[in-house]
N, C-alpha and C positions, 0 to 999 in steps of 0.2 A: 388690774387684771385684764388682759386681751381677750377683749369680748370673740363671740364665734365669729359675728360678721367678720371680724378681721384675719381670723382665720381661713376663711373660706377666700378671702379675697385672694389671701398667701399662695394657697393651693391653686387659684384660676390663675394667678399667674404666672406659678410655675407651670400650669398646662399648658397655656399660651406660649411661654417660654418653650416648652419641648416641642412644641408642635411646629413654631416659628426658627429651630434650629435643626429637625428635623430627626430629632432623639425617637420623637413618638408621634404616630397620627392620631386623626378620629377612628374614631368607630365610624365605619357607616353601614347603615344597615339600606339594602337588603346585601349588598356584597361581601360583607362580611362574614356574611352566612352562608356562603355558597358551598360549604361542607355538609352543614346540613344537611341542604336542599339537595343536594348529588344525591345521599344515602336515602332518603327521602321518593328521590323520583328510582333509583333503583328498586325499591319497596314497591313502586305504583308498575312495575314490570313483570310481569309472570313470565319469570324464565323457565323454557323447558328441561335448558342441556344443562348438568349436574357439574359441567365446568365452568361455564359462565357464571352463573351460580357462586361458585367456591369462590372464583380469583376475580369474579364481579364483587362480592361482598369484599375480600383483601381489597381489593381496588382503592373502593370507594371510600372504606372505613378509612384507612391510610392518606387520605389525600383529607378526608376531615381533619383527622389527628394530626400533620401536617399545618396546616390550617390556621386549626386552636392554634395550638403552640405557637404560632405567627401573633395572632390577634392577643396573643396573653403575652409575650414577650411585647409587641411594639404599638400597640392602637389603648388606647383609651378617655373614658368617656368623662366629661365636666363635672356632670351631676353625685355627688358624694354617692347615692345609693347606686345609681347605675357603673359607679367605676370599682362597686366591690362585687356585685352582679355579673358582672363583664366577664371577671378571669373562674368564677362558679360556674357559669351556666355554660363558658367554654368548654372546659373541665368534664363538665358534668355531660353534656352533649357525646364526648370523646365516649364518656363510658356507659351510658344507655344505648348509643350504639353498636357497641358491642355489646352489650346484652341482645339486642335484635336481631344483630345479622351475624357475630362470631362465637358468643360464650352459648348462643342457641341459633338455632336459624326459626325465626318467629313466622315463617310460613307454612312452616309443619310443627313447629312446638307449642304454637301459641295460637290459642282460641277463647272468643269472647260470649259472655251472653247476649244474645240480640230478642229482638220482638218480630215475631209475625206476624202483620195482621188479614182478616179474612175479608175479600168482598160480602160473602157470603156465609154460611153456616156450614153448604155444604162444599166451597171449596177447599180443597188441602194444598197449605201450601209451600208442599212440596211439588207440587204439579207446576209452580214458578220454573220456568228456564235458569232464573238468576238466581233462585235460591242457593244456599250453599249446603253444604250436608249439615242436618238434623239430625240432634244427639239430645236422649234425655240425661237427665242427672242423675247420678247415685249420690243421696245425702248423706248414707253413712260412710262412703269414702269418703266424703268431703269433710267431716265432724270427725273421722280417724286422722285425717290427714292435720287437720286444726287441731287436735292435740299434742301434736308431733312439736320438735324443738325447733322446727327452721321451717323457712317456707317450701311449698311443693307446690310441684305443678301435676294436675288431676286431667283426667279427659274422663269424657263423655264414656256411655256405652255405644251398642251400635244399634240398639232397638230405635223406632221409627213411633213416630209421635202417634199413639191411637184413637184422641177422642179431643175431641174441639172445645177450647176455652167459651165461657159461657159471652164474656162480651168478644167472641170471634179474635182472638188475639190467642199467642201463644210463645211462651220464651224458647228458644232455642240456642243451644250451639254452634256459633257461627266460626268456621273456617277463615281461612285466607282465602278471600272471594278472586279466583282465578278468571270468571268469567263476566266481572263486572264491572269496571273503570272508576265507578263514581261509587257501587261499595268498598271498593277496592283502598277510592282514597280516605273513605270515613273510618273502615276499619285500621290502615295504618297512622292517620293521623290521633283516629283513639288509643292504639297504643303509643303514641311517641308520647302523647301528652297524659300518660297515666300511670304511673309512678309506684302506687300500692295493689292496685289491681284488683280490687274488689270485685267487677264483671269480668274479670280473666281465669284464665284458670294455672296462675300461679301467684294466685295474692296472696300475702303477707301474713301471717299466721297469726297475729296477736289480735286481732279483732276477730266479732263472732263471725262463726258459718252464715252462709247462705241461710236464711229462717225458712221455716216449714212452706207459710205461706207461698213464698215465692215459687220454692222446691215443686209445689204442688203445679203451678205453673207449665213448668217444661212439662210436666204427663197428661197437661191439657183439662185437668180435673175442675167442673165445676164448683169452686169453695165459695166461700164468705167473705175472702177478701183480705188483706193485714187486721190485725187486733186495735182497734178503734184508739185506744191510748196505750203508754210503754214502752220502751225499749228493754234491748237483752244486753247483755254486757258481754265483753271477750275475756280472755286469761290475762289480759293487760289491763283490764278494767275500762277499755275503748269501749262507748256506748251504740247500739248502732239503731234508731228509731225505725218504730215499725209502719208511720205515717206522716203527712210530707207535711202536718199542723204542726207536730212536734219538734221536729225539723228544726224547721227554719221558726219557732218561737228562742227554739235554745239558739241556735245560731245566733240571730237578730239580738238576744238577748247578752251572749258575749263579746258579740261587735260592737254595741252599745256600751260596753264597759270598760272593753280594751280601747276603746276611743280615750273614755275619758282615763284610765288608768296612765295609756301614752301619756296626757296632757303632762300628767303630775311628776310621771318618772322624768320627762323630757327637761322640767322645771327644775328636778330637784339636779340634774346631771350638768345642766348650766350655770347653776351656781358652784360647781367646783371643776376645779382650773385642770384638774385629769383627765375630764372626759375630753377634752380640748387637745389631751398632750401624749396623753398615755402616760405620763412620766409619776413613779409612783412614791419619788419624793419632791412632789408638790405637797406646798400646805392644803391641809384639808379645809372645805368649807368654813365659815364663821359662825355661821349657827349651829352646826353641831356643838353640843354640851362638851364641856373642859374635861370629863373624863374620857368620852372617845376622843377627841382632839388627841387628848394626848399620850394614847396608846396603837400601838400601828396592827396590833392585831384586830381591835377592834377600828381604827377606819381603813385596812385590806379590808375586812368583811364586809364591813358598808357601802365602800366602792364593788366589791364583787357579788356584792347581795345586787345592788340597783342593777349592773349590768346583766345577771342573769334575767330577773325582773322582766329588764326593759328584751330582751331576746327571746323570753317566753311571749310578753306580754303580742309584740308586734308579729311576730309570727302564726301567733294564734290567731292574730283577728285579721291577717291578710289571710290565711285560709279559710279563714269564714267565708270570705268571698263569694268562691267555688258553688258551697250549695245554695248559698242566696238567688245566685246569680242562673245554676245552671237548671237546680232544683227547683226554685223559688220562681226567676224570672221567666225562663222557657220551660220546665216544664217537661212531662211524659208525651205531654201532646204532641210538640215540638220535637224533640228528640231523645222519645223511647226511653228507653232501660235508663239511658243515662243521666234521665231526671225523676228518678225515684228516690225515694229518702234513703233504702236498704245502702246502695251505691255510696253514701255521703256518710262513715261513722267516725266517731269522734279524732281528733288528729293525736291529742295526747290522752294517754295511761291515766292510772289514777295512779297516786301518791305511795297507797299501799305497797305496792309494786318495788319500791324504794327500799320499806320498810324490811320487806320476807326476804328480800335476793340481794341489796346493797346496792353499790353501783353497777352491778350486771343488770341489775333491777331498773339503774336511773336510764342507762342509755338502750335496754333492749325490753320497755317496756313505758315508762312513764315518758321520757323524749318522742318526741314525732319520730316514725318510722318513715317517711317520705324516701330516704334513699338504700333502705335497707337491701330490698334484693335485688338491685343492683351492686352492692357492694360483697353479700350474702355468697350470688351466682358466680360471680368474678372471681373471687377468694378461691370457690369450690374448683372452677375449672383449671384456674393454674395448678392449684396441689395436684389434679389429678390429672395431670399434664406432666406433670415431673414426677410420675409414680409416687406419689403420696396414699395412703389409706386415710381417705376424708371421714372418716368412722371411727377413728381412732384417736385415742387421748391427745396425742400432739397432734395430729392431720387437724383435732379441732382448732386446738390452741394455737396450730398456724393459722385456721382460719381467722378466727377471731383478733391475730395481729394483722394479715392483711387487709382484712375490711378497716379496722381503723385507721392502719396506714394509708389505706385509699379514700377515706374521709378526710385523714388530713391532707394528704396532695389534694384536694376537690376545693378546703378549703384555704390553703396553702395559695392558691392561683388567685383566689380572693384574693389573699393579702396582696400579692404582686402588681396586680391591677387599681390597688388602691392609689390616693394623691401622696399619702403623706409616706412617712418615712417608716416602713415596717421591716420586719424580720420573719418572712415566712418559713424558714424550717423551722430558725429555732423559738416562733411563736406558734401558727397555727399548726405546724405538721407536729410538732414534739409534742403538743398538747393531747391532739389527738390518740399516738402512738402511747403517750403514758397512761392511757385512758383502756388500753388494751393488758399495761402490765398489771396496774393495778386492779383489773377485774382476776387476772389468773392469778396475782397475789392474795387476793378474799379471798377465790374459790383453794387455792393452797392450803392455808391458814383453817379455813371451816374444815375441810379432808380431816386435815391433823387434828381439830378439837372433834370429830366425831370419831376416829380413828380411839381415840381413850376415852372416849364414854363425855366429854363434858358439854356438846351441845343438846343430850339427850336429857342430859338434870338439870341443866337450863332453861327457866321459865320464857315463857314467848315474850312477853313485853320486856324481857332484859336482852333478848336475839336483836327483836326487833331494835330496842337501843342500839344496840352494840351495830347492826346496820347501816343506820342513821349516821352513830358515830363517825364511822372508818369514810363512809363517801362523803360525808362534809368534808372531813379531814385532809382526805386524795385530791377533792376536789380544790380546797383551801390553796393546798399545795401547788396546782398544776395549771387551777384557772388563770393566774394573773398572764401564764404566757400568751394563751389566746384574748384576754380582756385588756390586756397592754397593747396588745396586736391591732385588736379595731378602733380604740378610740386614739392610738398613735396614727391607722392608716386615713382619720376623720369619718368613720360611718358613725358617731355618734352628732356628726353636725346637720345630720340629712332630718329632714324635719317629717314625720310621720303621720302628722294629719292638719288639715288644712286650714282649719278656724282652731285658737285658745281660747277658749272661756277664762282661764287663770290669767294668762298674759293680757286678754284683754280689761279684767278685771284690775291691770295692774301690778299681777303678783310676779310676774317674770322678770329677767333681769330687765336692765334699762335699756330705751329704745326698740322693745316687740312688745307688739298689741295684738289685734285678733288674727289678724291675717297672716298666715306663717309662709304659706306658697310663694314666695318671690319668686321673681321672672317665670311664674308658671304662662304655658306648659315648656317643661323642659325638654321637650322633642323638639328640633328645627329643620330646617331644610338647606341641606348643604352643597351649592357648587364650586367643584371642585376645577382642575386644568381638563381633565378627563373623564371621560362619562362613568369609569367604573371608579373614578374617585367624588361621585355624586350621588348622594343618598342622605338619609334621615341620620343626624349625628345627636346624640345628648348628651 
């Protein structure tokens, strides 16, 4: 069997190779990202004139999306996880910028919650120069709006804050700060880096509202504070804690698990020669027992059971991070609003969510929603670019195929940026797009059994089955295109956490013990012929 080491070596030397014949560069960052950084510093401009403005935003978006496309077609990076990274976060960059400056212009459409605080008891401050306009909340728009099917984006009223929080502090409504350089940059750097939008006022629909407590805030009301223990839950069953103890116990609590849960998927994936190949008539493992051995329905499922697994497992405890680190480490002290626990609710769904709705269920409710209205807003504005009725039975059903479509192009650039040898349409983009027929073939399917009466004398625990059923099933069917796709492009060789307890114990293959990080850190420093070919390569 070809251990991974020897794999990875394949791979560095076909980099080396392309890099040494001139097929592909590094990555270097900061030049790399000089798309970004354009759209970015046009963000940090308050332009007056309504044309600069328009064909300032074309400009700049275009010379990004240019860019990407450059850096996904010809640059990529050594390190397994960084060169699947690479051609996403390209991707992905290309279209949260246009959610900012084309599908909305985020200087008039978008606003955040911020904190005021008072020298004084009897300052207001709004009597700041630098303040931005101050707007209370309506929470029953906001609890109308979160019942609704998609996400919205809400604004403030125009009333004026009338009576001072008891510890001098007060939430507000924060604008596009036109008149402040250095709010200017925290406000647009907090949207570029904020993805569901919890403090915005077009977050995400499946997690709860805004809670009372907070609500009571922006009208400056002296309360008591969040509810000492508890969380509330959303319509996706995302929990959102009312105090920063709760927090970061549960947090801490599943970082601590998805630690060790990586160790053992990561164990079990090296012992069979797929996760290494993608190739899915390789022999399965030797310890699996002679009847899965020797049925390929059941080792697909054991191969696609662990890679889901290991995709749930790793993604959830790198989004732990976030509130450990911003909640936890820094703090309301340190930076406001954006280290309160309400800000930080759970990343996935509960299970149920599966069960009632199917796979509409699996991926717009129990899956992290991290890229949803991005994909959501995009969808909406082309239909209604090309005269579509986004309201209507197909305007939906188109939407709901272009968002998938555009997930999979998001994660399609992954594949392409990977080392090894992948099929990005017809693995990660098909994957995705089938994921969209198969939702509007359940909802078909259920229409026509309520249409004759039989989902109504059907008891719920046999729905629910019958749920369960059809999205394992879809899933069974569709996943190996994207699960063939990552462990053929080698992001199953990227090692996810830094010390094994198992391997060190012996239990791993031969030759790994505790230390898994080789040649960390994988950041370096790279001089190039040319100064803009001189930067940090990984």
């Amino acid at each position: 069997m070809t251990s991974p080491e020897q794999i990875i070596e394949q791979y560095e030397s076909r980099y080396d190779q392309g890099i040494s014949t001139g097929n592909i560069r590094h990555f270097i960052y900061p030049w790399d990202t000089i798309g970004e950084a354009l759209v970015l510093i046009y963000l940090f401009i308050p332009l007056r004139s309504k044309f600069l403005q328009k064909y300032g935003a074309i400009l700049v978006w275009s010379f990004n999306f240019l860019t990407s496309v450059y850096v996904i077609r010809y640059c990529r990076c050594r390190g397994m996880a960084p060169a699947f990274g690479l051609g996403l976060i390209k991707l992905w960059s290309v279209l949260w910028t246009s959610i900012m400056i084309l599908v909305h212009d985020c200087k008039t459409d978008f606003r955040r919650i911020d904190r005021v605080l008072y020298a004084s008891p009897e300052k207001d401050p709004t009597d700041n120069a630098t303040s931005t306009a101050v707007q209370t909340f309506d929470l029953a728009e906001s609890r109308q709006r979160h019942r609704g099917s998609s996400t919205q984006i809400t604004r403030g009223s125009n009333s004026q804050p009338v009576e001072k929080a008891r510890d001098h502090s007060l939430l507000v409504w924060q604008d596009y700060p036109a008149t402040s350089l250095l709010r200017r940059i925290d406000w647009v750097l907090d949207l570029y880096t904020n993805f569901r939008g919890m403090s915005w006022n077009w977050r995400i629909a499946g997690p709860p509202p805004i809670p009372d407590w907070v609500e009571s805030r922006f009208e400056g009301h002296s309360d008591s504070g969040p509810p000492r223990k508890g969380f509330v839950a959303g319509r996706d069953g995302t929990r959102m804690y009312s105090n920063l103890h709760d927090l970061l116990v549960a947090r801490a609590k599943t970082f601590v698990l998805g630690y060790f849960v990586m160790d053992i998927l990561k164990n079990f994936m090296m012992h069979d020669i797929y996760f290494l190949h993608g190739d899915r008539t390789l022999p399965p493992p030797s310890f699996l027992p002679s009847p899965i051995r020797e049925s390929y329905f059941l080792v697909q499922s054991y191969r696609l059971l662990l890679s889901m697994a290991m995709m749930y497992t790793a993604l959830h405890t790198v989004f732990d991070l976030s509130p450990l680190f911003f909640a936890g480490l820094l703090g309301p002290t340190l930076i406001g609003v954006r280290g309160e626990p309400w800000i930080y609710p759970d990343t996935y769904g509960a299970f149920s969510t599966i069960l009632d709705k199917g796979l509409a269920g699996w991926w717009g409710g129990w899956w992290h929603q991290t890229f949803r209205f991005a994909f959501e807003a995009t969808a909406k504005r082309i239909l209604q670019e090309l005269g579509f009725d986004i309201s209507s039975l197909s305007g939906k059903a188109l939407q709901l195929i272009i968002a998938f479509s555009l997930s999979g192009c998001l994660h399609a650039c992954a594949s392409v940026t990977q080392l090894g040898q992948t099929h990005p349409i017809t693995g990660a983009f098909s994957f995705f797009l089938l994921q969209s027929l198969g939702i509007l073939l359940q909802i078909l399917l259920s229409h026509q059994l309520k249409k004759i009466g039989v989902v109504e004398r059907t008891p719920k625990i046999l729905r629910r089955a019958t749920n369960l059923i059809f999205t394992s099933a879809w899933l069974y069917l569709t996943a190996p295109l994207i699960c063939d796709d990552f462990a053929a492009g080698g992001i199953w060789l990227f090692e996810p956490i830094p010390i094994s307890p198992l391997r060190g114990l012996g239990l791993g293959i031969e030759g790994t013990g505790w230390w898994c990080w080789k040649g960390f850190p994988w950041i370096h420093w790279y001089r190039g012929q040319h100064w803009w070919q001189t930067g940090f390569i990984m």
